[in-house]
C-alpha positions as CSV (number, residue, x, y, z in Angstrom):
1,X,-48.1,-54.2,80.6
2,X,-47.4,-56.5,77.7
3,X,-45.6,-55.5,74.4
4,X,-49.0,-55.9,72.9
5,X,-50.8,-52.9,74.5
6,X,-51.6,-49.9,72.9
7,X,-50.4,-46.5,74.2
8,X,-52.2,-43.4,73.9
9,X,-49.7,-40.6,72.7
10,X,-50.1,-36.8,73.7
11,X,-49.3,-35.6,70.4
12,X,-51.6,-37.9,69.0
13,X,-54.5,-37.4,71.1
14,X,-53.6,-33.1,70.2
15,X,-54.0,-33.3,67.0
16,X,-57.2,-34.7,66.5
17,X,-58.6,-32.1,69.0
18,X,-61.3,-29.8,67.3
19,X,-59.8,-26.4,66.9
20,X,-60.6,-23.4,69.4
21,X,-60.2,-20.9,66.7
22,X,-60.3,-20.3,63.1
23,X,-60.2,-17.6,60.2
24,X,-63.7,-16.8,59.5
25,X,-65.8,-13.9,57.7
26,X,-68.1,-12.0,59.8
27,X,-70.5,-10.0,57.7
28,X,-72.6,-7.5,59.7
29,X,-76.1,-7.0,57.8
30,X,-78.5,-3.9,58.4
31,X,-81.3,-2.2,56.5
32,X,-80.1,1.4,57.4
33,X,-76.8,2.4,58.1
34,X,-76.3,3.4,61.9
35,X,-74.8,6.4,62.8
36,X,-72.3,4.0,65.4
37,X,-71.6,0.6,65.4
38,X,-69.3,-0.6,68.0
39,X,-68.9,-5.0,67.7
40,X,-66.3,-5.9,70.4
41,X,-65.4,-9.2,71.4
42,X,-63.7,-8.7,75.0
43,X,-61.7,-5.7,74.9
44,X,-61.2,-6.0,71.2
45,X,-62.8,-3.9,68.8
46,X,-63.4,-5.6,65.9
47,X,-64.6,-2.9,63.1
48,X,-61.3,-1.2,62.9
49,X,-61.3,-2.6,59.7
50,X,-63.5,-3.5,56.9
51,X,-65.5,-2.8,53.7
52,X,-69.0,-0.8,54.9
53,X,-71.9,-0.2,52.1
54,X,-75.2,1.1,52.9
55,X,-76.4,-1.8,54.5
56,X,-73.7,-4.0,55.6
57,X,-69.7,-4.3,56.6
58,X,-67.7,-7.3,56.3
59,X,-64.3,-8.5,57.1
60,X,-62.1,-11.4,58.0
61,X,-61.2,-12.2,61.7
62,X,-59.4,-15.1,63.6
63,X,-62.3,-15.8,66.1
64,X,-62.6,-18.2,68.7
65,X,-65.0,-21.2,67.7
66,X,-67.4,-20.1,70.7
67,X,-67.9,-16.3,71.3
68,X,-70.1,-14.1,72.9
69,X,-70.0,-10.5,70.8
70,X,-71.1,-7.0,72.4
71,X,-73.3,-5.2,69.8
72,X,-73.8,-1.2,70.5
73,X,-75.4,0.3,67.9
74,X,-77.3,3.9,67.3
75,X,-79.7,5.1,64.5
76,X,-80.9,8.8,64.2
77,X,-83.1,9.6,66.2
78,X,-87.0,9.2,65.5
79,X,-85.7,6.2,63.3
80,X,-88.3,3.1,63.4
81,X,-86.9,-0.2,65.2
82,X,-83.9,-1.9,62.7
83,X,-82.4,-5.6,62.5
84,X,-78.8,-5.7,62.7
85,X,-78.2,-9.2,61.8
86,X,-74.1,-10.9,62.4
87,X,-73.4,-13.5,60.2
88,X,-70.4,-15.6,61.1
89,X,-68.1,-17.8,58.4
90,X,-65.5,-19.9,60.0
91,X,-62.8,-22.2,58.3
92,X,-64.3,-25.5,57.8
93,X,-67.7,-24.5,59.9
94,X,-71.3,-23.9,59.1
95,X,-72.4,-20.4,58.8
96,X,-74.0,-19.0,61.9
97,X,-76.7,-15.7,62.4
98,X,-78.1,-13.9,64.9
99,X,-80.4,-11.1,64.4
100,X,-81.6,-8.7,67.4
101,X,-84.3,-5.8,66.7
102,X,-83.0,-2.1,68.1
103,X,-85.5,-0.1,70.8
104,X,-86.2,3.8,70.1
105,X,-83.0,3.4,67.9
106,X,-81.0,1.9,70.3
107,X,-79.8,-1.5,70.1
108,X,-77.2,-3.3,72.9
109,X,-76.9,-7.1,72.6
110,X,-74.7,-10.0,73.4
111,X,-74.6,-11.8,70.1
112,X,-73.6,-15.7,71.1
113,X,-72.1,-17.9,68.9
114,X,-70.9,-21.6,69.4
115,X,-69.4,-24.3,66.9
């Protein structure tokens, strides 16, 4: 090597890495309330907190920037097929949604988001 080269520093080359998680808002969007709503990512429940309405619960979450979510929902029974759409809001990212339909008032889907 020659004093003239140029080195490639760790920290450096760290920093400018993209993220693999960041604060975002996750708003969970329905036309009738379910009876139970269960959004896990993992092991991790995440509506132990939140503000519900009628026909939609939001709250903040650190999330990893590529996520697959569990979605177990239930709606009375005799109810007609229902859209449970996720929105997700990360830090710095485009808003992403996914919308899945429920079956005979049943719905259980893997919800994948990537950034």
């Amino acid at each position: 090597l020659t004093g003239n080269a140029s080195v490639d520093h760790p920290k450096a080359a760290k920093a400018a890495a993209k993220p693999n998680e960041a604060k975002s808002m996750v708003r969970v969007r329905f036309v009738h309330k379910p009876e139970k709503l269960s959004l896990k990512l993992g092991e991790r429940e995440l509506l132990q907190k939140g503000a519900w309405s009628d026909n939609a619960v939001e709250f903040d979450a650190t999330l990893p920037l590529s996520l697959d979510l569990l979605v177990d929902a239930n709606w009375a029974y005799g109810a007609p097929d229902q859209a449970l759409t996720i929105e997700i809001e990360p830090d710095g990212q485009d808003t992403k949604r996914e919308t899945n339909w429920s079956t005979a008032g049943n719905l259980n889907e893997v919800y994948h988001f990537q950034w």
